[in-house]
N, CA, C and O of each residue as an XYZ file, in Angstrom:
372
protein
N     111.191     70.902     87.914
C     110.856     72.018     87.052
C     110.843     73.322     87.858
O     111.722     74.106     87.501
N     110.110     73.714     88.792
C     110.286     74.496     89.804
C     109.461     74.451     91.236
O     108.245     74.469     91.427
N     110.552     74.388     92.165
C     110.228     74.013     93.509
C     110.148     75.180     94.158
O     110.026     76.178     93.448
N     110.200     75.376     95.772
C     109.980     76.691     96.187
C     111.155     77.540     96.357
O     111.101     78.759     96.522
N     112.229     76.834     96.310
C     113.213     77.994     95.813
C     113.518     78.600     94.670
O     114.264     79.572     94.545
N     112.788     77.875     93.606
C     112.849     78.978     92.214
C     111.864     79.879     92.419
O     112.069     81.033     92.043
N     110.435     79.494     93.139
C     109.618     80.093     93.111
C     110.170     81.127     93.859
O     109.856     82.247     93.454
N     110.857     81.088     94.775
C     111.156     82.743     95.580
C     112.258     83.236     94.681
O     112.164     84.455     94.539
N     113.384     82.652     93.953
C     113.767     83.105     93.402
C     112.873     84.183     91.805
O     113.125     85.351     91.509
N     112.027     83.389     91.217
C     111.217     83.753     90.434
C     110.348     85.487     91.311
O     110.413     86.618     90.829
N     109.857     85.209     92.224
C     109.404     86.687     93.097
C     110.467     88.047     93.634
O     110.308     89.185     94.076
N     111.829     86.959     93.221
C     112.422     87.774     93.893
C     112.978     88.782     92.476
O     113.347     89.949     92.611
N     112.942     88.127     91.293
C     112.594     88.727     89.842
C     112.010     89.432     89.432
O     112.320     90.193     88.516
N     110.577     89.344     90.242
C     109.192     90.167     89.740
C     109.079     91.465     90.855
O     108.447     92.519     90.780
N     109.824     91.008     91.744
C     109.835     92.151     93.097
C     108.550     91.969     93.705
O     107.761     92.851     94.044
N     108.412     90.569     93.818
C     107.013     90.051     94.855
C     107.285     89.813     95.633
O     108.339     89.189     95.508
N     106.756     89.964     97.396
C     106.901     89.436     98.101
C     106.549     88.102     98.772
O     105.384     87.801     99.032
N     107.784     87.175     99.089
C     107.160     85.640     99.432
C     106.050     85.719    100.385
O     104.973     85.281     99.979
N     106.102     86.191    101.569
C     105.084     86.260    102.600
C     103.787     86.278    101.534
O     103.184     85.204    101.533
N     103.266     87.253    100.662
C     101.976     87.291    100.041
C     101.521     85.814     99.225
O     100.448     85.590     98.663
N     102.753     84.869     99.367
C     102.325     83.765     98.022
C     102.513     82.280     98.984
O     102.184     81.227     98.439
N     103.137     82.238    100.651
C     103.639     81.373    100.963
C     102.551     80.199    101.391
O     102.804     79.020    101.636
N     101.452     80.770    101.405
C      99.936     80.061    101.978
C      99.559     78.876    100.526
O      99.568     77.658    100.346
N      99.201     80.318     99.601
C      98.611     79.728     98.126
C      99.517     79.307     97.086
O      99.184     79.079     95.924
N     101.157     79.178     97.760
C     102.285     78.983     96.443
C     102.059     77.718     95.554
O     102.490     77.549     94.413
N     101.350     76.920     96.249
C     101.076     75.390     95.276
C     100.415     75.429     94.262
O     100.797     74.678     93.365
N      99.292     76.221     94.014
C      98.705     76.215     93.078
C      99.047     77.293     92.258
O      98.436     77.218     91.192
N      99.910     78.437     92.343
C     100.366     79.013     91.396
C     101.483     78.598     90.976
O     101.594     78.856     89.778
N     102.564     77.958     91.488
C     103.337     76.870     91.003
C     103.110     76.233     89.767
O     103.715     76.224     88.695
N     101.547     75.424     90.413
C     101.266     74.828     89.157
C     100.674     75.782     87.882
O     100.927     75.506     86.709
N     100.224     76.415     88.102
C     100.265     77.687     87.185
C     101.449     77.888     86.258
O     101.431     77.441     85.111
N     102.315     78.454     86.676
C     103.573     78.616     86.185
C     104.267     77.604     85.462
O     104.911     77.854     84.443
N     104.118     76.083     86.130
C     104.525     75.010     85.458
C     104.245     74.878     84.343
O     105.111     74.746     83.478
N     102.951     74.882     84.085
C     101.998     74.975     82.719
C     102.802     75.940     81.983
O     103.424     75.524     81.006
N     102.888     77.244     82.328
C     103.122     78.025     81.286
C     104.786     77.994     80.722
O     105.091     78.473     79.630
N     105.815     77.338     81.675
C     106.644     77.209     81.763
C     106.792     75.813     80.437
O     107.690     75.780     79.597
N     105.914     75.005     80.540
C     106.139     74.211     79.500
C     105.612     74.288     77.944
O     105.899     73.698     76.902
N     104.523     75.507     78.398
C     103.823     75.890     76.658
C     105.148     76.556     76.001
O     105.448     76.405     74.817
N     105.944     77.362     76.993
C     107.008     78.219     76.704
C     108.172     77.436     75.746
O     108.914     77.933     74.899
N     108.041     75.870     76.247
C     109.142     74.919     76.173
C     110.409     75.331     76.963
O     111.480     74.837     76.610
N     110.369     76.273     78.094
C     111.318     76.132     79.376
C     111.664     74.928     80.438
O     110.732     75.217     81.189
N     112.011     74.290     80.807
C     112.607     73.323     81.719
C     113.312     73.866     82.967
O     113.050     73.331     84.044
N     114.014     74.684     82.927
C     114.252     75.525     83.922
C     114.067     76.976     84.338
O     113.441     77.725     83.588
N     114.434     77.302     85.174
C     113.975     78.606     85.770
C     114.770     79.726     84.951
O     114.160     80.785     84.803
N     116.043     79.634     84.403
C     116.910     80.347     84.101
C     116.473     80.429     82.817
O     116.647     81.587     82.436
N     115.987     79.752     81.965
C     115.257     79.534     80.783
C     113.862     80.481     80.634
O     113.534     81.086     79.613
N     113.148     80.452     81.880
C     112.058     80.760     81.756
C     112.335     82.404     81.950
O     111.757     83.209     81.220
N     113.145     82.776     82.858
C     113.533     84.063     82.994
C     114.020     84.473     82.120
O     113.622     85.625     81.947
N     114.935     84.081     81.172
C     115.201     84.432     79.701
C     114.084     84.801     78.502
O     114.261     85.529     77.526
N     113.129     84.218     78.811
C     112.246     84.386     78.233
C     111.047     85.575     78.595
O     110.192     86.021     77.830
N     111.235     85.839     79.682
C     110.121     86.437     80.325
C     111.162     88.088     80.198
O     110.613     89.190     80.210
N     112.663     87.906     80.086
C     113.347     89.292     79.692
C     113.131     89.699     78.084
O     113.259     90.885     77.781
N     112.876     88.930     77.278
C     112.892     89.031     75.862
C     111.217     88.919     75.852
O     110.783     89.396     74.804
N     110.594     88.622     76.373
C     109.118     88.023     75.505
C     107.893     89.208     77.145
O     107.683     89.055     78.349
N     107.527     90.130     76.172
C     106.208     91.013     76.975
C     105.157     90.582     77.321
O     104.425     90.927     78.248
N     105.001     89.394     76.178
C     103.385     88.791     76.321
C     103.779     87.658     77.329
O     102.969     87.164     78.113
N     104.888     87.347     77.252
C     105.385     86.002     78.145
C     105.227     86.356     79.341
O     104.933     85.488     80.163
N     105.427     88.137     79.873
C     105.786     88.756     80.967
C     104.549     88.998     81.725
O     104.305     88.898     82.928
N     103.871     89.323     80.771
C     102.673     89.624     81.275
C     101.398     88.399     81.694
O     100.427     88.569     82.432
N     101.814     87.122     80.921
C     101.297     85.994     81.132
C     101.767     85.424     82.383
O     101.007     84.539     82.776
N     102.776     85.638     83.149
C     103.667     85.197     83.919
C     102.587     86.177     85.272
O     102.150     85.663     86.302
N     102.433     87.322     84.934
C     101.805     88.466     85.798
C     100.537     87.887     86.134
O     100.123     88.109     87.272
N      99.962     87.306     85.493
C      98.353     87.068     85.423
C      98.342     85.542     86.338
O      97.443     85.289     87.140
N      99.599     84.520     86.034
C      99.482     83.651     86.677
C      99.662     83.659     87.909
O      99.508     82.602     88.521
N     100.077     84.980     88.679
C     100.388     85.254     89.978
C      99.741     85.489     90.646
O      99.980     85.389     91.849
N      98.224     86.062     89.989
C      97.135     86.269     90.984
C      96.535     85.840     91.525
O      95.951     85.011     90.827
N      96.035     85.804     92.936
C      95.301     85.052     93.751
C      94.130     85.509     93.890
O      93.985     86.731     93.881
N      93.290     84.866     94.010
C      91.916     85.174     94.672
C      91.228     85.252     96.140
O      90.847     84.443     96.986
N      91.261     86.226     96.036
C      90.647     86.089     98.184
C      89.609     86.487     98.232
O      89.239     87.499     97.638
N      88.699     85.570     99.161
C      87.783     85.259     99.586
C      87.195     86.522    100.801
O      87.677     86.531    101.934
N      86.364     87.304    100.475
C      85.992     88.016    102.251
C      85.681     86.931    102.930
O      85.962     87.088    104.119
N      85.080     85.569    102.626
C      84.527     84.590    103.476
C      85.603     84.381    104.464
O      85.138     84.640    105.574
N      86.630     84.085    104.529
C      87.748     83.347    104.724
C      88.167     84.715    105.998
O      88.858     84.403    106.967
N      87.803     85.760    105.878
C      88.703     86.726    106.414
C      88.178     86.841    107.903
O      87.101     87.381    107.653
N      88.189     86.752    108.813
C      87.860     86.366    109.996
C      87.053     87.204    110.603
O      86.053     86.892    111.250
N      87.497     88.353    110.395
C      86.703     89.971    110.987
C      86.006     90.413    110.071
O      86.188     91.620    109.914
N      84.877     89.722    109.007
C      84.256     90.484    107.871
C      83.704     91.469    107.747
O      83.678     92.235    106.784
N      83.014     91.546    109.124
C      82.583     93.206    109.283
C      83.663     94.103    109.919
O      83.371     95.041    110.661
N      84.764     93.812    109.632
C      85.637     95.027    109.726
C      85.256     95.994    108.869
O      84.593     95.631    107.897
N      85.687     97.922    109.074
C      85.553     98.590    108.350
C      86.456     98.609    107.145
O      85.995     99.273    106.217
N      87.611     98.054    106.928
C      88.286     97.449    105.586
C      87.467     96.375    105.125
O      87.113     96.530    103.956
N      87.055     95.332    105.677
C      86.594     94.814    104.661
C      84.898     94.878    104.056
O      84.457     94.162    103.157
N      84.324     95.666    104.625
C      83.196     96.470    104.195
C      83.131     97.489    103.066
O      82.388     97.902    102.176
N      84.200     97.639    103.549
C      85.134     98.958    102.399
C      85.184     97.832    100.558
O      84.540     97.650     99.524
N      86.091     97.530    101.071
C      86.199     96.307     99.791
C      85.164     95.430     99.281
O      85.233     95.113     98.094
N      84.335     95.043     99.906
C      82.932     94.629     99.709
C      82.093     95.820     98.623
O      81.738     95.570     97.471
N      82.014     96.380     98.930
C      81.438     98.013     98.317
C      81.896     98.043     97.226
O      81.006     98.344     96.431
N      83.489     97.778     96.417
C      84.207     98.526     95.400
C      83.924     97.408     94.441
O      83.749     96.221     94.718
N      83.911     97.939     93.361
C      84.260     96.752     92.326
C      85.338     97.845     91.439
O      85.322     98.982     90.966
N      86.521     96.327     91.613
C      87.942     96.870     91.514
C      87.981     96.570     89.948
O      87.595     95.482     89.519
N      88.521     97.699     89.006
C      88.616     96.797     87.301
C      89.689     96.251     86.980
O      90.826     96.456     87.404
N      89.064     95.071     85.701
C      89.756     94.183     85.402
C      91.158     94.747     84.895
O      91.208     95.821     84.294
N      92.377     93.930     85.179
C      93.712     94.391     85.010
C      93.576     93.965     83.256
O      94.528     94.158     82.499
């Protein structure tokens, strides 16, 4: 259904960069899979057809791309970036 070369192909669609997705790509994969089959797509070329004709499809496709990061995880937490970001509350897209 889609492996990691649709998936870069699929970013390379949206004008995402692989480096940002190559850690967490498994589970947005499966993301996409899901939506790829509510769609009734089977392939990638299908799903991109759909995602050129269909806004809500496009934008559902957008939402499944997001990742969540952790400050825990970030090694230098008291960096002044991530103190910075700690501070903000960013609004909902």
């Amino acid at each position: 259904m889609m492996d990691d070369n649709d998936f870069r192909e699929l970013l390379e669609y949206l004008q995402r960069p692989w480096q940002g997705y190559r850690k967490v790509r498994k589970g947005v994969i499966k993301r996409l899979r899901r939506h790829m089959t509510a769609l009734g797509c089977t392939t990638l070329g299908c799903y991109l057809a759909v995602l050129g004709q269909d806004r809500s499809a496009y934008q559902m496709c957008q939402a499944h791309l997001r990742v969540t990061i952790s400050l825990s995880s970030v090694p230098m937490k008291n960096c002044p970036t991530c103190l910075f970001l700690s501070s903000v509350t960013l609004p909902a897209p």
